[in-house]
VEXTIDREN-23733 format. One record per residue (C-alpha): residue number from 1; x, y, z. Coordinates in pm, 1 decimal. Each point is the difference from the previous one (the first is absolute). Layout:
resi:X:Y:Z
NUM:X:Y:Z
...
This chain:
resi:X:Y:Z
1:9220.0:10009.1:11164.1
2:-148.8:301.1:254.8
3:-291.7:204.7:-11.6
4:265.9:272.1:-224.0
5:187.7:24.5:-295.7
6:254.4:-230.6:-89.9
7:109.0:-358.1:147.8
8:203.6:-152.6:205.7
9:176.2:-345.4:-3.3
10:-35.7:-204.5:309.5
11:-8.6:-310.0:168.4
12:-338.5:-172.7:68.3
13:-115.4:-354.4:63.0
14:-59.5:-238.9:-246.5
15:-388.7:-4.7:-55.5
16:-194.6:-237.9:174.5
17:-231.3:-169.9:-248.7
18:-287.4:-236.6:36.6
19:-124.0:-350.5:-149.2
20:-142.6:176.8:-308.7
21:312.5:202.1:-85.9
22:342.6:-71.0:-105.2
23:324.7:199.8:105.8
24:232.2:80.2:-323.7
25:349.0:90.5:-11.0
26:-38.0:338.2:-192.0
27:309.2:-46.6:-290.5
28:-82.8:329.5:-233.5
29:-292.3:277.5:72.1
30:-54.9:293.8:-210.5
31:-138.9:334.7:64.2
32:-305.2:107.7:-105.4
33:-155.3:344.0:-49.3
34:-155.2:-54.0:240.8
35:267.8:-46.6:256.5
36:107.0:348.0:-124.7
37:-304.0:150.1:86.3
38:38.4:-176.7:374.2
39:375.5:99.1:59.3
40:-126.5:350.6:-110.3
41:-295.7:-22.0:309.8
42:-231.5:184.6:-254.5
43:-350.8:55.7:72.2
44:-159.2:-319.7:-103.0
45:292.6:-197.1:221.3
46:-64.2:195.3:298.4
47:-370.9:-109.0:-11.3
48:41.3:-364.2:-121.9
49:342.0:-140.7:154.7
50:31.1:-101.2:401.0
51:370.6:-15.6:94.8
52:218.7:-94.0:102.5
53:-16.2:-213.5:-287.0
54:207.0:-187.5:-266.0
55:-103.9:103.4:-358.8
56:69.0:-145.1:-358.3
57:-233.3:-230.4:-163.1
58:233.0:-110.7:-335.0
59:177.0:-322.4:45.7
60:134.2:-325.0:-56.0
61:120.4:-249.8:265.7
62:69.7:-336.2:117.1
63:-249.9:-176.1:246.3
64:164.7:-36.5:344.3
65:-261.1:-144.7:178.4
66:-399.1:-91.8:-23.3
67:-303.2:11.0:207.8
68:-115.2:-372.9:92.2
69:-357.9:55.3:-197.7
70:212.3:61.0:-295.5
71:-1.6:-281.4:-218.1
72:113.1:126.8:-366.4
73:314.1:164.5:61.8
74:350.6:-159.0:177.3
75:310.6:192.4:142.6
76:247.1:83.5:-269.9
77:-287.4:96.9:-278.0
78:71.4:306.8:-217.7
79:-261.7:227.5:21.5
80:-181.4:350.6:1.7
81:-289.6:98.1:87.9
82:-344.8:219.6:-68.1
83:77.5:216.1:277.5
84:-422.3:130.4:13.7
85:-167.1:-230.9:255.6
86:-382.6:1.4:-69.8
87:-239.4:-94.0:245.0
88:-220.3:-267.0:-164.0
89:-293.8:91.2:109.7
90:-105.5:344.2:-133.6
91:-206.5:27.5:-377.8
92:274.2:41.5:-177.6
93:168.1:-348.4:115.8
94:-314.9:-171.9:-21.5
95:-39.5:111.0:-373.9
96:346.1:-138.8:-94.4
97:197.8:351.8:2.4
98:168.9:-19.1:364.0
99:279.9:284.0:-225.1
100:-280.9:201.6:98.0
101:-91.7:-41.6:336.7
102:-122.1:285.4:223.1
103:180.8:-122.5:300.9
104:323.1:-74.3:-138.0
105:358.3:-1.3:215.4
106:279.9:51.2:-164.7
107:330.2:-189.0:148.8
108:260.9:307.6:-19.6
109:-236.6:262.6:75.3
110:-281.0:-111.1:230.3
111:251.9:-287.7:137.3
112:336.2:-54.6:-2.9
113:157.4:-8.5:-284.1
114:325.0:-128.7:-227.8
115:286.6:267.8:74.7
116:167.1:-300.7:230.3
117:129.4:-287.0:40.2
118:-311.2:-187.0:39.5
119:-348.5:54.2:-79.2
120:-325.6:-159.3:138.5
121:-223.2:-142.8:-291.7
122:-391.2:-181.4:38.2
123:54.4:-314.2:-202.2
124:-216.5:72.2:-244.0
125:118.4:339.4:-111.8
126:322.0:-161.2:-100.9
127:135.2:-80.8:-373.6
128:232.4:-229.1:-64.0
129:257.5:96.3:-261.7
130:69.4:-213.7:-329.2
131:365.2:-101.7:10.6
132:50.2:174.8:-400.2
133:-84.7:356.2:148.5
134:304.1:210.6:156.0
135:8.4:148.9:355.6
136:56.6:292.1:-77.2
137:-338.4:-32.1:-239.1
138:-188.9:-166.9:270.7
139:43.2:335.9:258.9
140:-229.4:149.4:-217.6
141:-289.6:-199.7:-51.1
142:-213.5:279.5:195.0
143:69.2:235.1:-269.2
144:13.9:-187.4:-241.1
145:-319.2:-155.4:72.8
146:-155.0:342.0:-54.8
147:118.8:91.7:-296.2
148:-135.6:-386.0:-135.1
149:-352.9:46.4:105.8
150:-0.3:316.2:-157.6
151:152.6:-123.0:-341.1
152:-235.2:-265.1:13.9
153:-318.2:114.0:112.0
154:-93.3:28.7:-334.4
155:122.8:-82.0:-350.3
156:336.7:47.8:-111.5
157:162.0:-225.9:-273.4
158:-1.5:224.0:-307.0
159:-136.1:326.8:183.4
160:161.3:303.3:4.5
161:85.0:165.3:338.3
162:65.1:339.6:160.9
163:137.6:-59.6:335.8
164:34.2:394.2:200.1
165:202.8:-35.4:265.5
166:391.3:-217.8:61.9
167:17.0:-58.5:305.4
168:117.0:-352.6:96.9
169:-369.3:-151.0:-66.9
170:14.9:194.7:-332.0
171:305.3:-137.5:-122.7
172:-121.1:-325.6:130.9
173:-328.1:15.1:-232.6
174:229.4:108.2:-316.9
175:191.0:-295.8:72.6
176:-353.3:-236.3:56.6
177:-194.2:171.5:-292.9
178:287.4:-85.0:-266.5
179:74.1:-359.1:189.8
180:-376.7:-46.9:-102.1
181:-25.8:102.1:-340.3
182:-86.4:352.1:-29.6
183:104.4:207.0:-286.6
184:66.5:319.7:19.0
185:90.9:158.7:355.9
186:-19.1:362.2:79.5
187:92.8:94.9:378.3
188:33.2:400.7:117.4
189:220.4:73.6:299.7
190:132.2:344.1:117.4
191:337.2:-162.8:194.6
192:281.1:-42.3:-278.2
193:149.2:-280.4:131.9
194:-331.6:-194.2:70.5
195:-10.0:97.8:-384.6
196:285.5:-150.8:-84.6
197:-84.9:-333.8:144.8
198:-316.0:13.8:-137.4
199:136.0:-41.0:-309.9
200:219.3:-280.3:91.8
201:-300.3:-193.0:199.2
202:-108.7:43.2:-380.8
203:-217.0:284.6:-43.7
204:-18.0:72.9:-419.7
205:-41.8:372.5:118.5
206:62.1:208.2:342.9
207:-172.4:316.5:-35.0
208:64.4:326.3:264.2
209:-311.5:171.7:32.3
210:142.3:264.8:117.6
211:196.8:95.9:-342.9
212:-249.8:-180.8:-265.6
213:-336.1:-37.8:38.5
214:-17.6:-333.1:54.6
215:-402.6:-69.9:-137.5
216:65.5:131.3:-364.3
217:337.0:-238.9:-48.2
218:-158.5:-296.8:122.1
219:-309.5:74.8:-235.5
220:185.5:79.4:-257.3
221:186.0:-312.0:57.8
222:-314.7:-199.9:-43.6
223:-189.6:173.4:-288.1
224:-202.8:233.3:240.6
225:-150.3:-259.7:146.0
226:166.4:-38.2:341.7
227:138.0:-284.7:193.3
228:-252.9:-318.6:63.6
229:134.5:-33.2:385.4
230:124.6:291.6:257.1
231:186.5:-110.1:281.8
232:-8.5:259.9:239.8
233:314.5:-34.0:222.2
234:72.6:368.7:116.8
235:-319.7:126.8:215.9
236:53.9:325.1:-79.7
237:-299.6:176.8:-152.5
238:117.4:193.1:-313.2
239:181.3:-383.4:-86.8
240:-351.2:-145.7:53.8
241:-167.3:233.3:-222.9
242:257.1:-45.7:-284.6
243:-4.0:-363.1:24.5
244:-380.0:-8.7:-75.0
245:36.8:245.9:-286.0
246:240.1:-239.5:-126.4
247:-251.2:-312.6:10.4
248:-181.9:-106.5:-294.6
249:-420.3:-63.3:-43.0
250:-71.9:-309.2:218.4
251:354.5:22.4:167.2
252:105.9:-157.3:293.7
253:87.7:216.8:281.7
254:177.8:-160.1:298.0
255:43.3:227.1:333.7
256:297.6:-126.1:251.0
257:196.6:372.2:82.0
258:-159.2:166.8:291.5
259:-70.2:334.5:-46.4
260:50.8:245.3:347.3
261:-264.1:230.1:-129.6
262:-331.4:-30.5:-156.1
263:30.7:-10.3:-381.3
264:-241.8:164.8:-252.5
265:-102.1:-197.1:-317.7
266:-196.2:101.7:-288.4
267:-228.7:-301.7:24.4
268:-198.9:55.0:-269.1
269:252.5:26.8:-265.8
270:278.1:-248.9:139.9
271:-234.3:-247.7:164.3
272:-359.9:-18.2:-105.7
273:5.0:110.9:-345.9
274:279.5:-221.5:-80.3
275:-152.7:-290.4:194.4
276:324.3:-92.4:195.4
277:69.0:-235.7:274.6
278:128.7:98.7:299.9
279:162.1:-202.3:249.9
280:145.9:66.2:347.4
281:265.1:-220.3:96.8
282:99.1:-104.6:345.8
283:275.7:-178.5:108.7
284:24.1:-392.9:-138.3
285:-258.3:-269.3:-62.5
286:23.5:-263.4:220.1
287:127.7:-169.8:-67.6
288:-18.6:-39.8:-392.1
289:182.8:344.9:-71.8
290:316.2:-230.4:202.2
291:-46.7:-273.9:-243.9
292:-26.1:223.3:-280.9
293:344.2:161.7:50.2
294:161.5:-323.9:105.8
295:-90.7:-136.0:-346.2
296:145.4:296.8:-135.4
297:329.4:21.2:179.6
298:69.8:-394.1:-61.2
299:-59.9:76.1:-379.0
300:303.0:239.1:8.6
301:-203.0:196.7:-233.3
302:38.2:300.6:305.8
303:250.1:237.9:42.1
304:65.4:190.7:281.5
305:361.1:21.9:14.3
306:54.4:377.6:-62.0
307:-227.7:44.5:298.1
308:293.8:-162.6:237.6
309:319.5:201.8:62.7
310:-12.3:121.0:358.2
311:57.8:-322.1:327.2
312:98.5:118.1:313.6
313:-31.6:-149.7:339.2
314:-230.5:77.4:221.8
315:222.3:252.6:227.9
316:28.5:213.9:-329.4
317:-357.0:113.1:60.1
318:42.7:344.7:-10.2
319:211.3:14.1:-302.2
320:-286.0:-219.6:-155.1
321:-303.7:250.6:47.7
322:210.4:313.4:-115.4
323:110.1:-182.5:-266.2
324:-372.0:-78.8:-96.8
325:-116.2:367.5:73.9
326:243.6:112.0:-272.6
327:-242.3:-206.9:-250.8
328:310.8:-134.4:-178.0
329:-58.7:-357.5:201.5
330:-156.5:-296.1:-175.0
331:-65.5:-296.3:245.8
332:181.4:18.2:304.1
333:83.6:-337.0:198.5
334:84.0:8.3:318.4
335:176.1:-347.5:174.0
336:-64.9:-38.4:326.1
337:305.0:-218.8:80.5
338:235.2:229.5:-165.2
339:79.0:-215.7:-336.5
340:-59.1:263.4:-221.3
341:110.4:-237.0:-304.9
């Protein structure tokens, strides 16, 4: 990509990698929200990206060749990777949450990324893929990693759960919370077809807030006393307000959407006096949030499929981002070679 809105496909060199890193042979990516925001050149792309540049940071692959320090990994392994490279030295790393470190590069935004044929990887960003889980399945571990960490940052088994926002990560966290146990699921979205596959990721209710008020049916839905966990997937303020009217005394409220404003909360009435948690969620433990969703996806108690509908080779680019600007797009996969299958 160029300093300018859009993309172009073209021809560069294979990357050169060194004896820490392996080379993979990209087979599916998938685009992120965040790619959106980069093929748009908004704002907050025009300050943080340095073309030219190859973007995309969802993947799976096959490892074409390896670095001669790296020991753990051969040619031919199935993998994906955690595409944030901390820097191992800062607090953060040193207190066992490198998810959080302040110097972080992200591969696909502050590197090169996975829209090609080949992608540079260190060695010990990379996850190697359990034979049980599909492709398709493992081009969204980045995602899907998110949506884990915020199921589980908490309780869950028996809890009931308001999830605002269905976008891919919130349909991925209907589809975690009822793989691990919840009960009842409540999920608000304003797109009709994200809606719709809300309810077949397995919502028990999709609510529109902007044609019911969406805090007196889920408390009514739970004898007026509100949800024990909010999963706050949307980022937009009036959905973060409503999700913590929704949550009970002592709830659990779990923050992953990112809001592009600042957001107003009645603290006193939806935080302190009710004594909830709140927790911001970044990105994926490392690397137990990739262990945690492996165990889940080789259970086969996790289903994504309604999320899958739209592969297209990588030359289809274009048709790909209008298609996911429509908001009628679940995950796309693009295929490098062209094997769109």
């Amino acid at each position: 990509m160029r300093p300018a809105q859009g993309a172009q496909l073209e021809s560069i060199p294979i990357p050169a990698f060194g004896p820490s890193d392996v080379l993979v042979r990209v087979r599916a990516a998938s685009i992120c929200g965040t790619d959106l925001h980069i093929y748009h050149w908004d704002q907050w792309s025009a300050s943080r990206i340095r073309p030219p540049m190859t973007f995309g940071h969802e993947f799976c692959g096959a490892i074409e060749k390896i670095g001669s320090e790296v020991e753990a990994l051969r040619a031919g392994d199935f993998v994906s990777a955690e595409m944030h490279v901390n820097c191992g030295h800062c607090r953060a790393c040193h207190a066992g949450q490198p998810h959080l470190c302040r110097n972080v590069k992200i591969i696909g935004i502050d590197a090169d990324g996975c829209f090609a044929e080949f992608v540079r990887i260190p060695a010990r960003n990379i996850w190697k893929i359990d034979a049980a889980i599909p492709e398709h399945y493992a081009a969204i571990l980045d995602p899907l990693g998110n949506a884990v960490h915020t199921v589980l940052a908490g309780e869950i088994a028996g809890q009931t759960v308001a999830i605002t926002g269905c976008g891919p990560i919130g349909l991925m966290a209907i589809a975690v919370a009822r793989a691990c146990g919840c009960s009842t699921i409540f999920a608000t979205e304003i797109n009709a077809h994200r809606r719709a596959l809300a309810k077949r990721m397995g919502a028990d209710e999709v609510l529109d807030p902007r044609s019911h008020d969406p805090v007196a049916r889920v408390l009514e839905g739970t004898h007026q006393d509100g949800v024990d966990v909010l999963l706050e997937m949307s980022g937009n303020p009036s959905g973060i307000r409503q999700g913590f009217q929704m949550l009970r005394q002592g709830g659990r409220a779990s923050l992953l959407g990112i809001p592009s404003e600042a957001v107003t909360l009645d603290l006193l009435s939806d935080v302190i006096f009710k004594g909830a948690t709140v927790q911001g969620i970044y990105g994926r433990k490392m690397f137990q949030t990739w262990e945690q969703m492996s165990s889940l996806l080789k259970s086969g108690r996790l289903n994504l499929e309604p999320l899958f509908n739209e592969r297209l080779s990588l030359d289809r680019f274009t048709e790909a981002f209008k298609l996911l600007e429509t908001g009628q797009a679940g995950k796309i996969l693009f295929y490098p070679n062209g094997d769109a299958a």
